[in-house]
N, C-alpha and C positions, 0 to 999 in steps of 0.2 A: 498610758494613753487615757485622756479622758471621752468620756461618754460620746462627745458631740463629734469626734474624730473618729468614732468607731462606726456611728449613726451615718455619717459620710461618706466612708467608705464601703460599707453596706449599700449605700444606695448607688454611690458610681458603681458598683460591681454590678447592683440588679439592673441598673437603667445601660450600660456595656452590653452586656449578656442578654438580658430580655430585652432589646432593642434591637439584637442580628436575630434572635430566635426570631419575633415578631416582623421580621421582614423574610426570614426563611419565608413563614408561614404564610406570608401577603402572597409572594414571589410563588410559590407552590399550587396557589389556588389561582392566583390569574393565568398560570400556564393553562393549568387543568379544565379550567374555561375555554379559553381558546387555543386548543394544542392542536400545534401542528409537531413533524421534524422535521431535518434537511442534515445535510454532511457536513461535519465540519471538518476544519485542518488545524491540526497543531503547528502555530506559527514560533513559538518563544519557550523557554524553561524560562522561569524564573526562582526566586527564592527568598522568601521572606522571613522574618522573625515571627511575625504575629502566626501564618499560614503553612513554614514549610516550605517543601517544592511545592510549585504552582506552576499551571500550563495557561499561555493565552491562547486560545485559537479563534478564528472568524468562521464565516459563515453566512449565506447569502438568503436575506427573507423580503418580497416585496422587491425584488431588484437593486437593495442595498446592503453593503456588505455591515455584518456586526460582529463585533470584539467582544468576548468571552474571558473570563478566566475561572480555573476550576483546581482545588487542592487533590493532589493526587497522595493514594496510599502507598507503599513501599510495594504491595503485591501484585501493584498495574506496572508493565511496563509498556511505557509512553516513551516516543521518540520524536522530536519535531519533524514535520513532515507525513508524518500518522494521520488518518483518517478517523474518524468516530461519531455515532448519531448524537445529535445535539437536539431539546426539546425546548421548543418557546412558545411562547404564547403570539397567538397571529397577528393581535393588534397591539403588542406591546413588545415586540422581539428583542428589546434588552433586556428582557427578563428570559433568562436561557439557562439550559443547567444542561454540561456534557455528559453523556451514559458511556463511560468507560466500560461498562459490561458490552457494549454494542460497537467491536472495532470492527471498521472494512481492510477485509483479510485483501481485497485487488484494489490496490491505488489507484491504477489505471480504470478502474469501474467507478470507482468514489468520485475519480475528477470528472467522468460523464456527468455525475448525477450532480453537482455541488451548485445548481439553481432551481433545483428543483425538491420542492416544497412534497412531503406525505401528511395523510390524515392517521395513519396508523403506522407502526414500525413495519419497514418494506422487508422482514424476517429471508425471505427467498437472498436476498443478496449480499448479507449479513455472516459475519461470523462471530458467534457468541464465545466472550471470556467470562468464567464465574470464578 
């Protein structure tokens, strides 16, 4: 390989990589701004090459529903139709990230609450996975 092909791929690799890292990072500090949560629901399994298992779920902020998706580890288990607290940012609610640490142990309580917006984790109604 010559020089200028390795210099290339060096940079597709840093501009890939520090391009998701550099939007993790956007994505983490505008929630952190304006964080609310709300309930979401696992709607899809899917499966990607790049991700893995991947779950979509929605979720209702501001009176309109938003789409999620989130790579799960082998040690969560996730079933479509599952409950879990999801964190967005209030004025940007496509910026979401599901907290698989935070399932609703009563679906029938989750779907009470699934319009209604917290400024802090509602922990009382909560069942914590670690």
């Amino acid at each position: 390989m010559d020089k200028k092909t390795i210099i290339a791929g060096i940079c597709l690799f840093t501009c890939l990589f520090g391009g998701s890292w550099l939007y993790r990072r956007f994505r983490d500090k505008e929630i952190e701004r304006h964080l609310q949560y709300a309930v979401a629901k696992i709607t899809r399994k899917l499966w990607t090459l790049k991700n893995g298992e991947q779950f979509e779920y929605t979720f209702t902020a501001d009176g309109e529903q938003q789409t999620g998706y989130r790579s799960s580890h082998i040690d969560y288990k996730v079933q479509k139709g599952d409950y879990f607290l999801v964190r967005y940012s209030s004025t940007t609610p496509s910026m979401n990230q599901l907290l698989y640490e935070h399932k609703w142990q009563d679906t029938a309580l989750a779907a009470q609450w699934l319009n209604t917006p917290w400024d802090t984790i509602p922990i009382s109604l909560l069942t914590f996975h670690k």
